[in-house]
N, C-alpha and C positions, 0 to 999 in steps of 0.2 A: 486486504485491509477493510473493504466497502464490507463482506459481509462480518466480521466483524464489529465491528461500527454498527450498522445498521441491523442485523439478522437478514435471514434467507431474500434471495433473490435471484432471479432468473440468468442465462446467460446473456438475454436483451437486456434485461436491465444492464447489468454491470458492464454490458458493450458502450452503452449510451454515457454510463461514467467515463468510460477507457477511452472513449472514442473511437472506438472500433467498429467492423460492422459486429452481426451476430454471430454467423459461422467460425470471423477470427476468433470471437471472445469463447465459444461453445469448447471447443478444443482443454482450456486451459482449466475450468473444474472439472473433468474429466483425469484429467493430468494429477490436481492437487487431491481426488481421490483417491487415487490408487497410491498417493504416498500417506493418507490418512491426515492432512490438513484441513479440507472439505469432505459434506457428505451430503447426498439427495435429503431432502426435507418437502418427504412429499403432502404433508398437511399442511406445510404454507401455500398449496397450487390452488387457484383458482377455478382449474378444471384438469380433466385428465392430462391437458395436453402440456401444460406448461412444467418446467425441470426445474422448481427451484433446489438452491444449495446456501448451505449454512456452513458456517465456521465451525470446525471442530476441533480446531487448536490453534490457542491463540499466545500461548509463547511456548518457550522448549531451553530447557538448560544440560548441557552438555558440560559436566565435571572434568578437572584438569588436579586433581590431588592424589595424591598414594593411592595407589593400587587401580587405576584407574591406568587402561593399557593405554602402548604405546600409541597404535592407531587411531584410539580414538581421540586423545589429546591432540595429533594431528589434525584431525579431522573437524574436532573444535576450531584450531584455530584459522584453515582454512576458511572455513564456512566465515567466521570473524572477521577475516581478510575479505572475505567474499562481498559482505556486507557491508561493511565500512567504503567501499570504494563505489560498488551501488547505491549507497547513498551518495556518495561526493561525485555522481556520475549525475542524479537527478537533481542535486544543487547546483549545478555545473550548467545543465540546463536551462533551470528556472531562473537563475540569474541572467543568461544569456539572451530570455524572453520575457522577464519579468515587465517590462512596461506593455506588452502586451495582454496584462493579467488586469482584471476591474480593481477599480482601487483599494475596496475593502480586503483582495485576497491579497493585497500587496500588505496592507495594515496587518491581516491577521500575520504573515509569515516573519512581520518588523523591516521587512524591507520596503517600505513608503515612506518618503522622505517627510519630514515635518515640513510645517509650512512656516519660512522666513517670516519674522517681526515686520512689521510696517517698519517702514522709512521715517527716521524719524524719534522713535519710540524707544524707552531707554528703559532698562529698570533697574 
């Protein structure tokens, strides 16, 4: 999602997002290469040494109409299944830690509660 969002960026960087160290994070565009989600983007590097990576697909539709085989209509809805629950898996979280979050990202998600009327005060 970060490089997405943002364009290319190192496995430090996007450790420092994840909160990972670097080695965890190094592992995982590597990974989203070789499925063709990510790709080295070596003209964003600052020097030889640095591995940035860029987003190379940033969504993907999988058809479920006539003529469209068995397996992959499967497979759509799996992956749909997959997803939906991963998300209700990281809402599930953030609720669970949201007063641990600064206020503004509690605001941005609409989960910061308003602030009660004064005492008093009618309208």
């Amino acid at each position: 999602m970060h490089l997405g969002l943002n364009g290319p960026a190192t496995a430090t960087e996007c450790a420092e997002i994840a909160g990972l160290s670097p080695s965890a994070c190094s592992y995982h565009p590597r990974t989203l290469a070789r499925y063709g989600f990510v790709e080295e983007a070596p003209a964003s590097a600052a020097d030889g040494r640095e591995r940035p990576w860029r987003a190379r697909l940033l969504a993907f539709n999988i058809s479920e109409g006539p003529g469209v085989p068995a397996a992959t209509q499967l497979a759509s809805r799996l992956l749909a299944e997959n997803m939906r629950a991963a998300e209700e898996e990281v809402r599930t979280k953030y609720v669970a830690r949201q007063s641990e979050y600064p206020a503004e990202w509690q605001a941005a998600t609409g989960a910061a509660e308003e602030p009660k009327a004064a005492e008093g005060s009618r309208k």
